[in-house]
C-alpha positions as CSV (number, residue, x, y, z in Angstrom):
1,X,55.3,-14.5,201.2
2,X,54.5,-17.0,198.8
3,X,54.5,-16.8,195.4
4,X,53.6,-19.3,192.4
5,X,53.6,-22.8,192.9
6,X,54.4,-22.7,196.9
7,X,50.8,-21.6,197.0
8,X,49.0,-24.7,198.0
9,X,45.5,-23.9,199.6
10,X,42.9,-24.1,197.6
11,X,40.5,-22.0,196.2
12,X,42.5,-18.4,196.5
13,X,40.1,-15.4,196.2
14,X,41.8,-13.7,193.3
15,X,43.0,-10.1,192.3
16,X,44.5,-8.9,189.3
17,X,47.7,-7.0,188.4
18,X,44.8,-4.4,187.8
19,X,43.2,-4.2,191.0
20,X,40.3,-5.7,190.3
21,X,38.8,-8.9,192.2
22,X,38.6,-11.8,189.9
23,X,36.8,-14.0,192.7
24,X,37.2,-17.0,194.3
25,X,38.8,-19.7,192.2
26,X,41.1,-22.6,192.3
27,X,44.8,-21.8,192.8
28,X,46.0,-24.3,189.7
29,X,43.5,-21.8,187.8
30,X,44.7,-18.7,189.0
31,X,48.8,-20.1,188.2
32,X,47.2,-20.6,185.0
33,X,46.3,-16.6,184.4
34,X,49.5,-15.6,185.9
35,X,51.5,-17.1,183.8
36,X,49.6,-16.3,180.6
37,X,50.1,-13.0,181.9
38,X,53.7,-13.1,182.4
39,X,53.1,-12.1,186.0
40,X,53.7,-14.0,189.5
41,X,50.8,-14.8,191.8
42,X,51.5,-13.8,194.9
43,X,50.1,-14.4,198.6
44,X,49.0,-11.3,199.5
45,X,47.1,-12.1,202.8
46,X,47.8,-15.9,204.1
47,X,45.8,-15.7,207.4
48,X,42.0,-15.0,205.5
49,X,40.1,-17.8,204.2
50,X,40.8,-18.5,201.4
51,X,44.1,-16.7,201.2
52,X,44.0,-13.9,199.1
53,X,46.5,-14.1,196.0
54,X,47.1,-11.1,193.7
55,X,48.6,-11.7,190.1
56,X,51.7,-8.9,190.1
57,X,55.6,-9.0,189.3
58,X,56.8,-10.2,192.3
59,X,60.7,-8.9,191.3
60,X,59.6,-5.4,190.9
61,X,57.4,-5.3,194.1
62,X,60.6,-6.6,196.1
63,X,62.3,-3.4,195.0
64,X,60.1,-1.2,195.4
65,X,59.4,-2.7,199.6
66,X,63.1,-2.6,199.2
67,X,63.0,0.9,198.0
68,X,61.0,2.3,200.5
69,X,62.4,0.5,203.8
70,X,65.8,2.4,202.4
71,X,64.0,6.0,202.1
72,X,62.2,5.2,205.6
73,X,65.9,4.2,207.3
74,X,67.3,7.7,205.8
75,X,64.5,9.2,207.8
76,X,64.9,7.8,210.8
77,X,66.8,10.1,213.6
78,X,69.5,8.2,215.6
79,X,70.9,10.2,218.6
80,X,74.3,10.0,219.6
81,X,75.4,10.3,223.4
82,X,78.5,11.0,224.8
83,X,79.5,10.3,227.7
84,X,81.9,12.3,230.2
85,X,83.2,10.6,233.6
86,X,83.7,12.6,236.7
87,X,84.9,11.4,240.3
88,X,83.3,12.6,243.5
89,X,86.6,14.5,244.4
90,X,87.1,16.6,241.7
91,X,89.2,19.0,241.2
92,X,87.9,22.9,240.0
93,X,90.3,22.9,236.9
94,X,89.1,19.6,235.9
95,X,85.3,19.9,236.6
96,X,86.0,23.3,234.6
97,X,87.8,21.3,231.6
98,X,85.1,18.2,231.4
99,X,82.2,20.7,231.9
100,X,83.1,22.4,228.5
101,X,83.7,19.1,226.9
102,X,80.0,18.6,227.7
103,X,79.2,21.7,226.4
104,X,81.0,21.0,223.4
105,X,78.6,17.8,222.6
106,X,75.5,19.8,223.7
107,X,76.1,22.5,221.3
108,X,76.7,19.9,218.2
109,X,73.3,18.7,219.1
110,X,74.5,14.7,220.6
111,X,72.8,13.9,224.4
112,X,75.2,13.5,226.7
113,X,75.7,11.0,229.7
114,X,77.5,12.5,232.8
115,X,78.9,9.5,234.5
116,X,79.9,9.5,238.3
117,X,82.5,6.9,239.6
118,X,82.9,5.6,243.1
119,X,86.1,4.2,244.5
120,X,85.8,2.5,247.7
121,X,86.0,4.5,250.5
122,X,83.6,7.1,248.5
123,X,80.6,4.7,248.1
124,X,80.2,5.7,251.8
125,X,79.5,9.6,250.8
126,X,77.3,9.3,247.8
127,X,75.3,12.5,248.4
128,X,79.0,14.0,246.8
129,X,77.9,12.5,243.5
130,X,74.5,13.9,243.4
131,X,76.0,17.5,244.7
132,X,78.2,17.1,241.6
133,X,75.7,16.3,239.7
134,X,73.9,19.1,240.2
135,X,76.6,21.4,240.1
136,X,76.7,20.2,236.2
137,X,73.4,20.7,235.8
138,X,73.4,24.3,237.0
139,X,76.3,25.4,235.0
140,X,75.0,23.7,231.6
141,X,71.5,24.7,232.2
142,X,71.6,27.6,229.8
143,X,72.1,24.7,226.7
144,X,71.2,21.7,228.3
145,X,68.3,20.1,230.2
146,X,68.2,17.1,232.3
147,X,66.5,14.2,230.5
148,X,66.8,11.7,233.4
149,X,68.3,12.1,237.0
150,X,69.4,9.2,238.9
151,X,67.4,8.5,242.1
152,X,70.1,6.3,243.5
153,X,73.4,4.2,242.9
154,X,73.7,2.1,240.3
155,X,76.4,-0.3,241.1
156,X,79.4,1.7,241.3
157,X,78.2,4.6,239.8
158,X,75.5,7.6,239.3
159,X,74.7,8.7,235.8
160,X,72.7,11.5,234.3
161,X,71.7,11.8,230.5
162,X,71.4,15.2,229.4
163,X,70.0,17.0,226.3
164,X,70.7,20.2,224.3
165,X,67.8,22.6,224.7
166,X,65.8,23.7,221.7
167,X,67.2,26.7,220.0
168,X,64.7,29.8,219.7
């Protein structure tokens, strides 16, 4: 934005620090009210011709954009993932053991990404992964549901983002 003597199209159609339209006149006049005012004249809308200018204190109108960017950020909702890494050869114990870590995330509400990595010889056998994958599905299915299931390989591995189920 603009504001006071970087202004330098003119005529400005005018609006007071009331609201109300002043009219079309020449920006040296409208400085000229501003100041007399005490106030800033501000581009309000640079791309209309001619520009519209509004006579306002530019300081507090920062702070209050400021203000309520700040209140908007504390609304906004980030989700956390997690992620937990199996191999295709898994043992029971610890598919058991990273299978309640999962849980664990699930219930505190954060998505989690169930990770799949291949080691040479068992990029041949792939169809492992998505069994496993499935098998993690099924046994967090009562607090989870699957948000996106992999279709095929991706590089090394196969990866699955999950997220907690809505409580009833």
């Amino acid at each position: 934005m603009r504001i006071n003597e970087r202004i330098r199209l003119s005529p400005v159609r005018l609006v007071d620090d009331e609201g109300n339209q002043v009219g079309v006149v020449p920006v040296e006049e409208a400085l000229r009210l501003a100041k007399e005012k005490g106030l800033d004249l501000v581009e309000v809308a640079a791309n209309s011709r001619p520009i519209v200018c509004k006579i306002m204190d530019y300081g507090r109108f920062r702070y209050e954009q400021e203000k309520k960017a700040r209140e908007a950020k504390k609304q906004q909702h980030s989700v956390e993932i997690k992620e937990v890494k199996y191999r295709p050869n898994i043992n029971i114990h610890d598919f058991e053991t990273k299978t309640k870590q999962a849980r664990k995330f699930l219930d505190q509400g954060k998505h989690v990404k169930v990770t799949i990595m291949f080691r040479m010889r068992e990029m041949r056998r792939p169809e492992n992964g998505f069994e496993l994958l499935q098998r993690v599905a099924d046994e967090l299915e009562d607090v989870a549901k699957v948000d996106r299931m992999p279709t095929q390989l991706e590089g090394r591995d196969l990866t699955m983002v999950m997220r907690p189920q809505k409580k009833s």
